[in-house]
LOBA-567282 format. One record per residue (C-alpha): residue number from 0; z, x, y. Coordinates in Angstrom, 2 decimals. Layout:
SITE NUM Z X Y
...
//
This chain:
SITE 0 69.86 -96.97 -17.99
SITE 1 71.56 -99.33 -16.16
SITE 2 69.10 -100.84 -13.53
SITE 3 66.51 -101.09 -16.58
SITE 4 69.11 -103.29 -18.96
SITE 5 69.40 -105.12 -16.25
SITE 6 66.26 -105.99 -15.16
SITE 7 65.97 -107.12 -19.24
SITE 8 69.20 -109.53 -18.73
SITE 9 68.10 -111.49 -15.75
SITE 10 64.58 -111.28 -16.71
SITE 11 65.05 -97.16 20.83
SITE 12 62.47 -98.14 18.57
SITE 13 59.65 -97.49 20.55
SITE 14 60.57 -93.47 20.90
SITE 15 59.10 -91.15 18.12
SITE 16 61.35 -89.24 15.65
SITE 17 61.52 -86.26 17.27
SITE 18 59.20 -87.70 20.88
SITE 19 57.60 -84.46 21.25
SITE 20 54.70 -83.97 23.11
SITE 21 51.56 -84.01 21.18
SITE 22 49.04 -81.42 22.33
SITE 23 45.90 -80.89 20.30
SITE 24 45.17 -77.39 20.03
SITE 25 43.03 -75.33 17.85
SITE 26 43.92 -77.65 14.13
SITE 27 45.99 -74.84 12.49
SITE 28 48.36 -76.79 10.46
SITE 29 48.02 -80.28 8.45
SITE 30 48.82 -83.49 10.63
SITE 31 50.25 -86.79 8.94
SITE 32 51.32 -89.01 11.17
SITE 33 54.01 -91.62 9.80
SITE 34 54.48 -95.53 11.80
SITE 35 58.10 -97.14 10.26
SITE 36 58.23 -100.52 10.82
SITE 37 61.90 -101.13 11.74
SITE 38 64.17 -99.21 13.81
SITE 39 64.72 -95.48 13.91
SITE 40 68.92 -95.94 13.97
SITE 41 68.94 -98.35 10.58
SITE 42 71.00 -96.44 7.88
SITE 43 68.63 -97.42 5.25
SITE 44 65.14 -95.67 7.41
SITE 45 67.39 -92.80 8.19
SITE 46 67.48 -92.49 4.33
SITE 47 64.34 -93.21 3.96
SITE 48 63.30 -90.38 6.42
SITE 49 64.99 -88.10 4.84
SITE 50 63.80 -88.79 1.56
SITE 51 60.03 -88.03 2.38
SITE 52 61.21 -84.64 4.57
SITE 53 62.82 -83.39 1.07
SITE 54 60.03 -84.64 -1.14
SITE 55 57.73 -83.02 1.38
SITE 56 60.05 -80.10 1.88
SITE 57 60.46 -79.81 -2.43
SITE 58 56.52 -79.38 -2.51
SITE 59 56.67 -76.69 0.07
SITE 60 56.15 -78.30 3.19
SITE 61 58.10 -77.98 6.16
SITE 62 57.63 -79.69 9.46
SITE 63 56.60 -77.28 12.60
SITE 64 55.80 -74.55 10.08
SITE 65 53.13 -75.58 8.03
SITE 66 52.42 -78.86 8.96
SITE 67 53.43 -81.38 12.05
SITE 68 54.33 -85.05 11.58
SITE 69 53.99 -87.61 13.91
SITE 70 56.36 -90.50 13.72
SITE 71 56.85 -94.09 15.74
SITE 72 58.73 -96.57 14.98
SITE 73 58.03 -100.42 15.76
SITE 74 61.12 -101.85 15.39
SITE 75 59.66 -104.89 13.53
SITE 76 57.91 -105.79 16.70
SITE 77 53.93 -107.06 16.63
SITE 78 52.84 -105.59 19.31
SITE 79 54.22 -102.31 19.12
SITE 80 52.52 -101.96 15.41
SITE 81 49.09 -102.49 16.94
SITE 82 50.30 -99.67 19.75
SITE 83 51.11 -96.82 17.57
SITE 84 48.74 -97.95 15.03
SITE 85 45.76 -97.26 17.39
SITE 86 47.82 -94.55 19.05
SITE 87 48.33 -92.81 15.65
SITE 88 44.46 -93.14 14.23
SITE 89 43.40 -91.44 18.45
SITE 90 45.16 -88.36 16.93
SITE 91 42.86 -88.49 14.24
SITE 92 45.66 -87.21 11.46
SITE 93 44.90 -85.40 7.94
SITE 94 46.71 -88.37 6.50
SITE 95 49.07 -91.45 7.37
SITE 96 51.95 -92.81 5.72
SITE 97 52.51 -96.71 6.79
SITE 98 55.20 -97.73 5.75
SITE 99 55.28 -102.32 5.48
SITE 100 52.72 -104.93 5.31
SITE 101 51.85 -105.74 8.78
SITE 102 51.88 -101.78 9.61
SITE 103 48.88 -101.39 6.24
SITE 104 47.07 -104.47 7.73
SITE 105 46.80 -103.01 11.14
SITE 106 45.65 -99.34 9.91
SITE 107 43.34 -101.73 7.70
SITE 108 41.85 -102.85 10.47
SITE 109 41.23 -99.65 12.52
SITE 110 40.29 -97.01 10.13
SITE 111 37.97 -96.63 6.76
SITE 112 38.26 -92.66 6.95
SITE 113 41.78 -91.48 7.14
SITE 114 43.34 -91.61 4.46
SITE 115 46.15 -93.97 4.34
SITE 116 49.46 -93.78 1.99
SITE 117 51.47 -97.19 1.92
SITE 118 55.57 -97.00 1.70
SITE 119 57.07 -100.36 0.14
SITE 120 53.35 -102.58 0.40
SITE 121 53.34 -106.47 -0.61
SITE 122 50.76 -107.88 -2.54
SITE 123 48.01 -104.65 -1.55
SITE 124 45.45 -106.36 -4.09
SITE 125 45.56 -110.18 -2.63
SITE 126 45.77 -108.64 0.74
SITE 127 42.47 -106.87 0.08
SITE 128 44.19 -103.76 1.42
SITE 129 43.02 -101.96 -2.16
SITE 130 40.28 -103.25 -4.77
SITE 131 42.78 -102.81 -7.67
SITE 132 46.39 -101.11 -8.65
SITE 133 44.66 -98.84 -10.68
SITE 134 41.56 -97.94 -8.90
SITE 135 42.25 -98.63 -4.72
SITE 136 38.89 -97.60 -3.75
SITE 137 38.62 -96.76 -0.10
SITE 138 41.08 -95.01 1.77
SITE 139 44.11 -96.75 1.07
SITE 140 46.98 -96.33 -1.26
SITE 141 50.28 -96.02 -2.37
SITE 142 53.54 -97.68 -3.44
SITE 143 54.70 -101.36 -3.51
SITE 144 57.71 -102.92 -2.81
SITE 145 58.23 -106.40 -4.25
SITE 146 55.66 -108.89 -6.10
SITE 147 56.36 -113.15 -6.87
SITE 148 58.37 -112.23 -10.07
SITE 149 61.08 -110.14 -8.22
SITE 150 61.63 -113.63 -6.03
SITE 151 61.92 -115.00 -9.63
SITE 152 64.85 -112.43 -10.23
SITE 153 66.41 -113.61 -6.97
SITE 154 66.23 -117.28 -8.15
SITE 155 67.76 -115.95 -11.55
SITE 156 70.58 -114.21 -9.67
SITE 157 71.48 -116.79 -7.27
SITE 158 71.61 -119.17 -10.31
SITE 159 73.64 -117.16 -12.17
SITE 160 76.23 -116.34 -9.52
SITE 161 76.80 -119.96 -8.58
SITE 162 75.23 -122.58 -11.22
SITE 163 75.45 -125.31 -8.47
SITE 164 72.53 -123.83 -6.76
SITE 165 69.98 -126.39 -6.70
SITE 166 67.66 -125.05 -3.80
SITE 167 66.59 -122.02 -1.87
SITE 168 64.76 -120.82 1.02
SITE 169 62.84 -117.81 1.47
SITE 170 63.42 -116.51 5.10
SITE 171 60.45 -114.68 7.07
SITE 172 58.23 -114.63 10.25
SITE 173 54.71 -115.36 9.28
SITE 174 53.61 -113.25 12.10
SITE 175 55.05 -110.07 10.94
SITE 176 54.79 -110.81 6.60
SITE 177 52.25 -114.11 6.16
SITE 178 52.37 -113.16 1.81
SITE 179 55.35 -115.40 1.10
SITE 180 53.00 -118.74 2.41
SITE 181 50.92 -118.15 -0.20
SITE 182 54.09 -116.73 -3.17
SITE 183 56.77 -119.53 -2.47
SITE 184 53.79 -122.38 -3.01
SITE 185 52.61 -121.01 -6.32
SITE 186 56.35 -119.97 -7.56
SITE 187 56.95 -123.58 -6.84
SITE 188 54.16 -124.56 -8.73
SITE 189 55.14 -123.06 -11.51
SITE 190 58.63 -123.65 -11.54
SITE 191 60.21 -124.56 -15.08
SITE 192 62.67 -127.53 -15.47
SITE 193 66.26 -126.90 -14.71
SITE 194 65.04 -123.96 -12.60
SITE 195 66.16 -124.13 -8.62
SITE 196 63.79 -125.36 -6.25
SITE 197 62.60 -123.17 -4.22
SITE 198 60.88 -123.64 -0.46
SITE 199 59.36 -121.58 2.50
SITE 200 61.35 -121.07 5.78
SITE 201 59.20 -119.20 8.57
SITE 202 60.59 -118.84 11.86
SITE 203 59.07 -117.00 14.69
SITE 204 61.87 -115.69 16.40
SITE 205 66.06 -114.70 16.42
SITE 206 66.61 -118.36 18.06
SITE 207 64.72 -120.31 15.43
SITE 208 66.24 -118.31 12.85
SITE 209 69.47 -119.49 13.46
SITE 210 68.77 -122.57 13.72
SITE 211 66.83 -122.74 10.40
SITE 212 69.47 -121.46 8.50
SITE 213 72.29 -123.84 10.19
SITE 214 69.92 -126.93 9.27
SITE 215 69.59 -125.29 5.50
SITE 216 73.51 -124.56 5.18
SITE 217 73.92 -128.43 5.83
SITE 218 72.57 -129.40 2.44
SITE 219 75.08 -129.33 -0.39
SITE 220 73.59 -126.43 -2.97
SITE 221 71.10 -124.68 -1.08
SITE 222 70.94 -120.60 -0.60
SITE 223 68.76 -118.69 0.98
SITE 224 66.58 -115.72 0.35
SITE 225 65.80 -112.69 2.60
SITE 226 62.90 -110.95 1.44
SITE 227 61.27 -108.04 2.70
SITE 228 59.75 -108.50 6.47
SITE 229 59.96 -106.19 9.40
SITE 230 61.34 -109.29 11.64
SITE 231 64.36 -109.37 8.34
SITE 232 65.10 -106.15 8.21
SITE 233 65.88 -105.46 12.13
SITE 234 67.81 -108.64 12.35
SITE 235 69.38 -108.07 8.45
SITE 236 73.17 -107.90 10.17
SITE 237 72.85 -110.61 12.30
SITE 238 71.04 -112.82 9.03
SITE 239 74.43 -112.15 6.75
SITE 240 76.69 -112.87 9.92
SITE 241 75.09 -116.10 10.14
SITE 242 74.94 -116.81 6.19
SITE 243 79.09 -116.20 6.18
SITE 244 79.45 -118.41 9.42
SITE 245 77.70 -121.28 7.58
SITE 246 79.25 -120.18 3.87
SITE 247 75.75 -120.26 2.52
SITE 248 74.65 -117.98 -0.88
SITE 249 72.46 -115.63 -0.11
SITE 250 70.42 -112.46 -1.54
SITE 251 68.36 -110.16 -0.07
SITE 252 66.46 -107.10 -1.18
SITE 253 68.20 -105.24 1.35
SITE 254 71.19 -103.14 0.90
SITE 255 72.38 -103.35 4.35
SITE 256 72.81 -107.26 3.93
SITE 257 75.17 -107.26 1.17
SITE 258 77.49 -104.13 3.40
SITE 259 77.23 -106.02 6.34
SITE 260 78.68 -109.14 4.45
SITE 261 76.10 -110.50 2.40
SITE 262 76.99 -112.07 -1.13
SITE 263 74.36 -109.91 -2.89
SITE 264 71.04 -107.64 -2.86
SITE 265 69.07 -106.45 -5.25
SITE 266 65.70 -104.56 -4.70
SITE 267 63.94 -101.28 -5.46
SITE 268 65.43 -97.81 -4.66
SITE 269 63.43 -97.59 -1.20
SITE 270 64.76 -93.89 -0.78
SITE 271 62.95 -93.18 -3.68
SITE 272 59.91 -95.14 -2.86
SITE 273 59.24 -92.82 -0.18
SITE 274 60.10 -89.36 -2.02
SITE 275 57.12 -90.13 -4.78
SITE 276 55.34 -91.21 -1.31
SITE 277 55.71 -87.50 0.10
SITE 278 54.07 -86.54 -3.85
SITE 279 50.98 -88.41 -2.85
SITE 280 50.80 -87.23 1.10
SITE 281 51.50 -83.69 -0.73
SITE 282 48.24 -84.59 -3.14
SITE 283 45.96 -85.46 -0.21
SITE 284 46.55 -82.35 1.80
SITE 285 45.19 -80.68 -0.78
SITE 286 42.09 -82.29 -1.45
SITE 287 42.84 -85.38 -3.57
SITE 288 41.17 -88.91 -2.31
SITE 289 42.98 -92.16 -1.94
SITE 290 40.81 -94.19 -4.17
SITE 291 41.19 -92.28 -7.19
SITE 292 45.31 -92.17 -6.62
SITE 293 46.86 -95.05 -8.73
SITE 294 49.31 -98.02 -6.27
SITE 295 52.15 -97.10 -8.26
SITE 296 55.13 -99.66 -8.41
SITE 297 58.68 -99.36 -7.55
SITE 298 60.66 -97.43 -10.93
SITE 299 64.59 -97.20 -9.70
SITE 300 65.99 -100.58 -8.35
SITE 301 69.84 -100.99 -7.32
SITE 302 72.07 -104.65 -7.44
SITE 303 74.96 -104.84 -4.95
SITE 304 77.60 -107.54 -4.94
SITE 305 80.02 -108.26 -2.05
SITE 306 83.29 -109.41 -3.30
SITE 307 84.48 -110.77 -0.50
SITE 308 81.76 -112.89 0.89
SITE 309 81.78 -114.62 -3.16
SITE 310 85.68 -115.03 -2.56
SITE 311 84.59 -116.90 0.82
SITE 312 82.16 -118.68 -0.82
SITE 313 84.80 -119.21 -3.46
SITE 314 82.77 -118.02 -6.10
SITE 315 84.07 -116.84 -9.11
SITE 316 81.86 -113.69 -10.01
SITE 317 80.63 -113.50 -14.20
SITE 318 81.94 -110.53 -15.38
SITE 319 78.96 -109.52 -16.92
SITE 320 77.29 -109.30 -13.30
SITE 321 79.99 -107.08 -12.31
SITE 322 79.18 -104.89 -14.99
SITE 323 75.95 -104.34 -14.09
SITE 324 76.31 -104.17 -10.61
SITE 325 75.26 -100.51 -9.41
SITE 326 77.83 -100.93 -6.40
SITE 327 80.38 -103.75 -6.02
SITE 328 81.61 -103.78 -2.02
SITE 329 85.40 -105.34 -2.11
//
């Protein structure tokens, strides 16, 4: 399979989807209640939503018929996680499906009794969010999303597209995703000679952002990284604007970067992510707990190249990336 022989080469956000009125009658029917962590309108949720309905929908459940779902969506924004976080547990649900980091942390903090099923979580075990991959304990788990050797694959891929690359930054808001202050210091660490350096670049808002990456474009060799984060993902367009403005390299693990003029993204299949999600929601209804449901790890992942930010850049792209590449935007 493709993705697999590759992985071997390189080594109105605060509205509910549908806002209807919750009333709590007589408990006929299953509740899950589901808090996204970007917006509602990104093409990327909107697949992602869809996924779970059909997984849910495959194993015979069907929204306002046999069960009701509850969604919000936090548009990346702080306090609008802890909102429908505590808004969400009030309902008291038959099961949750939190979908990012900061959303996990905040159910983490507000309930040890419904059960909770993570979408696309980072680092659940250093987090303390579950006691281990293979035994989570407690009411919490789920599916991850990216660990420190995917940012190695990055590194390998920025390298590989452009051998100039000397440096890179890993964009994020330590507010919204603090894991990468503790990854980018002990990738670092470890770093083998000849391998790119690689640095930590939190900002706290759209303003400092911008003015991060301008500084980082201004140093001959450097790229820049755009990891999973809530804070990322809403402002993804607006990131590869800015990385073509200042002709930097960049990768993200975001799909929508590479369309929306990004040189390249690679990450896992987050549509599927949340299908096998709806398997475990589907396994709780019926009786099974969270802590004896393995994390399980991403199993599809997809590699994008835009051919027209490397002719910007005026990269020449390897063949043998082009081969590989699940989608190649011209």
């Amino acid at each position: 399979m493709r993705r697999r022989e590759f992985v071997t080469l390189i080594g109105g956000a605060a509205a509910a989807w549908p806002r209807t009125a919750w009333t709590q009658p007589a408990r006929g029917i299953p509740v899950v209640g589901v808090l996204m962590a970007g917006l509602e309108s990104a093409p990327d949720n909107q697949k992602r939503l869809a996924a779970f309905r059909q997984g849910l929908a495959d194993l015979g459940w069907k929204d306002g018929d046999n069960v009701h779902i509850e969604w919000r969506w936090s548009a990346g924004k702080e306090e609008l996680i802890r909102k429908y976080a505590e808004e969400l547990v009030a309902l008291a649900p038959d099961v949750i499906l939190a979908n990012s980091t900061p959303v996990i942390t905040e159910f983490k903090s507000i309930t040890a009794t419904i059960p909770v099923v993570f979408a696309l979580a980072m680092d659940p075990v250093g987090l303390d969010h579950v006691k281990s991959l293979s035994h989570p304990g407690g009411n919490f788990t789920g599916f991850t999303f990216v660990d420190p050797e995917l940012i190695g694959k990055w590194m390998e891929l920025l390298k590989s597209m452009l051998p100039s690359i000397t440096g890179a930054a890993v964009l994020f808001n330590p507010a919204t995703t603090p894991t990468y202050a503790k990854w980018v210091p002990e990738i670092e660490a470890s770093r083998a000679a000849g391998a790119i350096e690689i640095v930590a670049m939190p900002v706290a808002t759209s303003n400092e952002m911008t003015a991060s990456i301008e500084t980082l474009a201004q140093s001959p060799g450097k790229a820049l990284i755009i990891g999973p984060d809530p804070f990322n993902q809403v402002l993804i367009k607006q990131i590869a604007e800015l990385a073509g403005q200042y002709r930097l390299p960049a990768i993200s693990v975001y799909r929508p970067f590479a369309v929306a003029g990004g040189l390249m993204a690679y990450g896992p299949d987050t549509a599927d992510v949340f299908r096998r999600s709806a398997a475990y929601v589907d396994r709780i209804l019926k009786g099974a707990k969270p802590a004896d449901l393995p994390v399980q790890q991403p199993t599809k992942f997809e590699f994008i190249i835009n051919v027209k930010a490397a002719k910007a850049l005026g990269v020449q792209i390897p063949p043998n990336m082009l081969a590989l590449a699940d989608e190649v935007i011209e």
